[in-house]
C-alpha positions in Angstrom: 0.0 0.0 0.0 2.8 2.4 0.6 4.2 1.8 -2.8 0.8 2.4 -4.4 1.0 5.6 -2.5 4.2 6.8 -3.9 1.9 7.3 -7.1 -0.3 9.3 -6.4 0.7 13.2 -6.5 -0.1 13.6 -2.7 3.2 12.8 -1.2 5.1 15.0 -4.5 2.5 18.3 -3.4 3.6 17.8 0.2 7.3 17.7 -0.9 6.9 21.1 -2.6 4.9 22.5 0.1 8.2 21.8 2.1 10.6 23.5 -0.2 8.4 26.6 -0.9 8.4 26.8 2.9 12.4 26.2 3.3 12.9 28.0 0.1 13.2 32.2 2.5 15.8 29.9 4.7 17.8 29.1 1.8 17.7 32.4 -0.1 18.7 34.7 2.6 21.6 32.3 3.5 22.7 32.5 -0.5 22.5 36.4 -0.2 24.2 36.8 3.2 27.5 34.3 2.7 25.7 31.4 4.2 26.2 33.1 7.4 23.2 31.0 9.5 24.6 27.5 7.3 28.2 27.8 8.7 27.1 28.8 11.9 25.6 25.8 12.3 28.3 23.6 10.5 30.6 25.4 13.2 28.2 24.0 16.2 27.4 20.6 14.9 31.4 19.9 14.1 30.4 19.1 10.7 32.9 22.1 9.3 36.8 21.6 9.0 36.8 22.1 12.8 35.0 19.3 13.9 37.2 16.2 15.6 35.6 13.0 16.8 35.3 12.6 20.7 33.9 10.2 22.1 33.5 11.6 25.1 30.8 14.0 23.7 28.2 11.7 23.2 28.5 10.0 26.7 27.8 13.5 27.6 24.7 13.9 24.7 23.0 10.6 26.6 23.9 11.6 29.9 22.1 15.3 28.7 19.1 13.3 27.4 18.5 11.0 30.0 19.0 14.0 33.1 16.6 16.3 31.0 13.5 13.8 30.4 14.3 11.5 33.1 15.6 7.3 33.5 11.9 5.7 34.0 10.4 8.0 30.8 13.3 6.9 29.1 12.0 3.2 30.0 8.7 3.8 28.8 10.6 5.9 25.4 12.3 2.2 24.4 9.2 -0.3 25.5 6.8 2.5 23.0 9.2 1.7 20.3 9.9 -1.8 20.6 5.9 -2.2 20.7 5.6 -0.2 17.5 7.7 -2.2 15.6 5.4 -5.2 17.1 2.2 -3.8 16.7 -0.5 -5.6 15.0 -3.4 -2.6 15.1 -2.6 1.2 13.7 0.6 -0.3 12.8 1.0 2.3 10.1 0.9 4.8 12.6 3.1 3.8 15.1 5.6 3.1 12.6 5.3 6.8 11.5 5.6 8.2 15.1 8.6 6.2 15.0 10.3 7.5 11.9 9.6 10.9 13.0 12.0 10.6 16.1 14.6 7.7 15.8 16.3 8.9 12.9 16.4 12.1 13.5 17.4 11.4 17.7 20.3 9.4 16.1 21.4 11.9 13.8 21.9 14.1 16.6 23.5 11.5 18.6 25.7 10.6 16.4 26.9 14.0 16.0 28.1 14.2 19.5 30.9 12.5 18.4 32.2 15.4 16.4 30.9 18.0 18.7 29.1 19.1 21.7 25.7 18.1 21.6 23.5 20.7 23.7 20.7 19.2 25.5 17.4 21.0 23.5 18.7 20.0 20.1 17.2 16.1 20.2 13.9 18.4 20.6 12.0 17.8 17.8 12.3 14.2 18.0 10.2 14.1 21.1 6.8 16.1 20.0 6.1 12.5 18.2 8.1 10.1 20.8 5.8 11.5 23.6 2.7 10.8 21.6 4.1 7.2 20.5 4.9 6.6 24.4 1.2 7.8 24.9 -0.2 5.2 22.5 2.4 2.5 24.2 1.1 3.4 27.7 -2.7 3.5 26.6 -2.0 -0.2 25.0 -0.9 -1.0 28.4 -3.8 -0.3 30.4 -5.5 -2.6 28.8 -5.6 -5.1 31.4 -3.7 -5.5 34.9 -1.4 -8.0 33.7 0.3 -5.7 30.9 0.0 -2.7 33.2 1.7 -4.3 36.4 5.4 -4.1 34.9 4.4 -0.9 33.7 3.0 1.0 36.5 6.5 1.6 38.6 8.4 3.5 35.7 4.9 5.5 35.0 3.8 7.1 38.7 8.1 7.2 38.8 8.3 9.3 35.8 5.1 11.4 37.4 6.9 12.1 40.6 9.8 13.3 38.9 7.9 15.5 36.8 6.0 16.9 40.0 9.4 17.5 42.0 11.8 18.6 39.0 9.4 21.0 37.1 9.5 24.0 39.5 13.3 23.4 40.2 14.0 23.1 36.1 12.3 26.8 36.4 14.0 28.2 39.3 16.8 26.6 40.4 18.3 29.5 42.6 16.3 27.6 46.1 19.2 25.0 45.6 22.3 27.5 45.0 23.0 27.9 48.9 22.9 24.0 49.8 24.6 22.7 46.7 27.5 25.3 46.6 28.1 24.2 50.4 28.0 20.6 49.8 30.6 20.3 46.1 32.1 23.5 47.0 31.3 24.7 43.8 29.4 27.9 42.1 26.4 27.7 40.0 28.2 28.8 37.0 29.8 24.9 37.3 26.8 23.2 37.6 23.4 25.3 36.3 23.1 26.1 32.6 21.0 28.5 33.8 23.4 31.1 35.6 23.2 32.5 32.2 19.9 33.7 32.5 20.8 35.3 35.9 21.9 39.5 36.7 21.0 41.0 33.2 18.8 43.4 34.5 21.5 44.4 37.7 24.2 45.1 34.7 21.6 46.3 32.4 21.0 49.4 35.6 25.0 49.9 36.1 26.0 50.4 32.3 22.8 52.6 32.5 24.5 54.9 35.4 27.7 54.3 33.6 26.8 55.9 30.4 25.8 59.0 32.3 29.0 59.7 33.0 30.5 59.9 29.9 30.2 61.9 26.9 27.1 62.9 25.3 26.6 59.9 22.1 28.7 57.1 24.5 27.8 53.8 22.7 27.8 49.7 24.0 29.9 47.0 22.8 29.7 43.6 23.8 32.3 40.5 23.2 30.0 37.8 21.9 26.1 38.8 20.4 24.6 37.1 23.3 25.9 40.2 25.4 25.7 42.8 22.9 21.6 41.7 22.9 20.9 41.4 26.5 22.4 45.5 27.2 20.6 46.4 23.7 17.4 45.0 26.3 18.1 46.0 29.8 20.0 49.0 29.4 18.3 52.1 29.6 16.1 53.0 26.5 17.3 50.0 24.5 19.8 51.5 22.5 21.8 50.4 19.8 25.0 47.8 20.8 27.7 46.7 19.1 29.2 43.4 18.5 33.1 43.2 18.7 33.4 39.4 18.4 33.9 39.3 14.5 36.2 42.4 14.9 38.6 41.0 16.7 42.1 40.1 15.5 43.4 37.0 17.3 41.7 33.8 15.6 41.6 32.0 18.3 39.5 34.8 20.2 37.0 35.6 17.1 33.9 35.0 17.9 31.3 33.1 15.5 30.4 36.1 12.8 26.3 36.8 13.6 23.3 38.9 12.6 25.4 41.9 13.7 28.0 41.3 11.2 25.4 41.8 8.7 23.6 44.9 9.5 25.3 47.7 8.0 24.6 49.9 10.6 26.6 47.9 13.1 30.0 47.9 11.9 32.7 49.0 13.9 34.8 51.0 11.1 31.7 53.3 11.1 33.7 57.3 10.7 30.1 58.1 12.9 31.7 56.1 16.1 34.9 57.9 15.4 35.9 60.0 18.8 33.4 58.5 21.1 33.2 57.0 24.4 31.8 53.5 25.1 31.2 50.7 27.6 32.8 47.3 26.8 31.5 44.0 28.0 33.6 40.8 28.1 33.1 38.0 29.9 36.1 35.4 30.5 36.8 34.5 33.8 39.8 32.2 32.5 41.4 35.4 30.9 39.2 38.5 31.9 42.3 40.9 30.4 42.7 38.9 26.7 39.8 41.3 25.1 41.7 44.6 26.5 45.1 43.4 24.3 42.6 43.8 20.8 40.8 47.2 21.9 43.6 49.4 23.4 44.3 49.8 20.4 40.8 51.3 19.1 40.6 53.7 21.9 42.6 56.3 23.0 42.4 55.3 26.8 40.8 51.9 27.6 40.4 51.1 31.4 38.9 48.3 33.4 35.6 49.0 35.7 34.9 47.5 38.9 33.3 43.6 37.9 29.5 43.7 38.2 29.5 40.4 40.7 26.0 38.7 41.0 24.6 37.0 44.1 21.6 34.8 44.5 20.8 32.8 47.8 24.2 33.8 49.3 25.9 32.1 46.4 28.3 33.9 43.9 26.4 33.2 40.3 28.7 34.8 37.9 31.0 38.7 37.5 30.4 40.3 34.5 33.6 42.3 33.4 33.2 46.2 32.1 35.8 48.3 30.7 35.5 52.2 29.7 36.9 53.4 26.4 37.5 57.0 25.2 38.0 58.0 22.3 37.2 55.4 19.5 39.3 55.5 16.9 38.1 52.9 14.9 38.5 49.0 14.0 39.4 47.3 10.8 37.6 43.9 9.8 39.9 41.3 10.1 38.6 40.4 6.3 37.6 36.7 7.0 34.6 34.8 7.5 35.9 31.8 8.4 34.1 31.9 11.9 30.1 31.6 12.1 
């Protein structure tokens, strides 16, 4: 019956349904240097960069099984053995199936080349959930096929109950965990990122008061350079210096801010003014100052903006004043994304 499917013009409208809706994707990549392609090659190791570790994807499963938990993970492999064993709606389960597997191993598989972060496998759960549904509704059937069944289940519901408020706040654990491992949040929650933007956002605010009247923002990476564009003061317009910078091991990935015009640092508009730099390296806090004496006339470090949550230290955001911009050049490469 599939085969007989094939034939009909269904599955070839659905096909170009798919590439008229890829098709923007594709042609603002081709105009724009295949800026959002390479960026992604550069994360997924699949560029010149990439080098197997295997390593990485003990790390991807050990992601995958801490973010949806061991006993839904039980119920994930039972749903899919019983698809490939099912006798009714066999067609789809089997299409549940193909919609998560392949593409769950594709990620998998490209831990071993690079760092696999933990929301990428997303996708393949919208239809793994509904497949584990379908499993767990076959189950209930009867007491018999529920009894090995029901553990993992009211298991994977506790963990849900306990772990969903923590996954969304986890600052009620910083105090007891930094006493027990002796370590800082920034070791051990992803989520320290999300943490002081609006405390930095208020001191860059008062800083800019005190220097001369059209001071602008630059930040190291475009994650930075966002946040101040949002939490300082009447949103104003930030610079990326990432892409600008001439060391290649300290370039950052090039970004939407490479390709708005208005943005560049070699703009003869920017030419004399002061600005507010923020870096954030706690290995080498002082590496970003060696590229952008240069630019500026005087360049000198601020007092570190150090956040506290619960008693713990979550992270120091390091700000430098410069005055007097004279200017950047564009390294003239792209190889970074």
């Amino acid at each position: 019956p599939s085969r007989r499917w094939l034939k009909t013009p269904w599955p070839w409208v659905m096909l170009v349904i798919a590439l008229a809706m890829t098709s923007p994707i594709v042609i603002w990549n081709a105009r724009h240097g295949w800026t959002n392609a390479l960026h992604v090659a550069r994360d997924t190791g699949t560029d010149s960069a990439g080098k197997f570790k295997f390593m990485n994807l003990i790390e991807s499963a050990g992601g995958q099984l801490g973010a949806m938990g061991p006993a839904l993970w039980v119920i994930f492999i039972g749903a899919v053995i019983a698809a490939f064993r099912a006798t009714e709606r066999r067609r789809e389960v089997i299409l549940l199936t193909c919609l998560s597997i392949p593409y769950f191993a594709l990620v998998a598989l490209g831990g071993l080349r690079a760092k696999v972060q933990v929301n990428w496998p997303v996708y393949a759960y919208f239809t793994w959930i509904i497949l584990a549904a379908w499993f767990l509704s076959t189950r209930l059937q009867t007491k018999a096929t529920w009894r090995p069944w029901r553990v993992w289940f009211w298991v994977t519901v506790a963990l849900a109950i306990v772990f969903s408020p923590i996954s969304h706040n986890t600052e009620p654990l910083y105090r007891a965990v930094t006493r027990l491992t002796h370590k800082t949040p920034r070791k051990w929650d992803p989520s320290y990122r999300l943490r002081g933007w609006a405390e930095l956002g208020g001191v860059v605010s008062k800083r800019l008061q005190t220097l001369r009247p059209g001071a602008f923002i630059m930040g190291e990476k475009y994650q930075f350079t966002a946040e101040l564009a949002f939490y300082v003061d009447g949103h104003p317009k930030t610079y990326c210096v990432g892409s600008w910078l001439s060391h290649p091991t300290r370039r950052a990935r090039a970004s939407q801010y490479d390709i708005w015009t208005d943005r560049r640092l070699d703009n003869p508009e920017l030419l004399g003014k002061d600005a507010i730099f923020m870096g954030d390296d706690p290995d080498d806090p002082e590496q970003p100052a060696y590229d952008l004496m240069a630019a500026f006339e005087t360049f000198e470090r601020l007092p570190s903006v150090e956040i506290y949550r619960a008693g713990a230290r979550v992270r120091a955001f390091d700000l430098w004043v410069g005055r007097g911009f004279k200017g950047m050049k564009w390294p003239g490469t792209q190889e970074n994304h």
